[in-house]
C-alpha positions in Angstrom: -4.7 -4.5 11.6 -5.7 -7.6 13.3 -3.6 -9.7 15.9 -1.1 -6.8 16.3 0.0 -7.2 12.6 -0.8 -5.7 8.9 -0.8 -7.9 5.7 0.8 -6.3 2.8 0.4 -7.4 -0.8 4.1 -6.7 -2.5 4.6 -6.8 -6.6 8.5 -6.5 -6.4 11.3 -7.5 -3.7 13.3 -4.8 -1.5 13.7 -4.4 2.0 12.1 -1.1 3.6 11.7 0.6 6.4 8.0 1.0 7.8 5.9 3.3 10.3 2.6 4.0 11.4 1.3 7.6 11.5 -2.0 8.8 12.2 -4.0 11.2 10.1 -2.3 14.5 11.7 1.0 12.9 10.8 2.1 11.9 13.7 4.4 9.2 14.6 2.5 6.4 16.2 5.0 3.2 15.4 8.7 3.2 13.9 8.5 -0.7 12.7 12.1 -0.6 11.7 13.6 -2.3 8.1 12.3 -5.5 6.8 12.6 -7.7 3.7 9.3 -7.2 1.2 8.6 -10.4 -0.9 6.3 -10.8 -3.9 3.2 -11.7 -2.5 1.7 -11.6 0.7 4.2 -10.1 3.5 3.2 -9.6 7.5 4.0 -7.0 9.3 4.7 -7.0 12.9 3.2 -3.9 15.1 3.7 -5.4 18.5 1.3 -2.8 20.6 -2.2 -2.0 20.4 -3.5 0.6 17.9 -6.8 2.3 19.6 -9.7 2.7 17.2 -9.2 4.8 14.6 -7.7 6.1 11.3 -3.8 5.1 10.3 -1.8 5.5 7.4 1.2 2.9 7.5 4.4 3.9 4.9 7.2 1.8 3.5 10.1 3.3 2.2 13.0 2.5 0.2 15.4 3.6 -1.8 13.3 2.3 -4.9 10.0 2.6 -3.0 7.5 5.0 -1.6 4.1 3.4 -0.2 1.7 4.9 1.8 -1.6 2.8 2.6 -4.6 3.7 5.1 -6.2 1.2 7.2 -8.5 1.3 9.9 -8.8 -0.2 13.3 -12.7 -0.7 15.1 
């Protein structure tokens, strides 16, 4: 996460709906629905994620992504 955004690396198209939980599972960020490209996408957090563990998903009706990252 840096600048209050994540870069995603995307192999197909679709538009998706994204969210940040932390490692309980809790809700931390509904990012709403977006339009994935191929290649390198940007997604917007707008707040400040405290140091720690994350796990941000994308879901669509095609796709089902779930990626860790880490804030210091």
């Amino acid at each position: 996460c840096n600048n209050n955004q994540l870069e995603y690396l995307c192999e197909k198209s679709f538009i998706g709906e994204s969210a940040i939980y932390d490692t309980t599972g809790k809700l931390i960020a509904n990012l709403g629905s977006q339009s994935f490209a191929i290649g390198k996408n940007i997604i917007p957090v707008n707040r400040i994620l405290p140091a720690g563990v994350y796990i941000l998903t994308i879901k669509s009706d095609t796709e089902n992504i779930t990626k860790k990252f880490m804030v210091e």
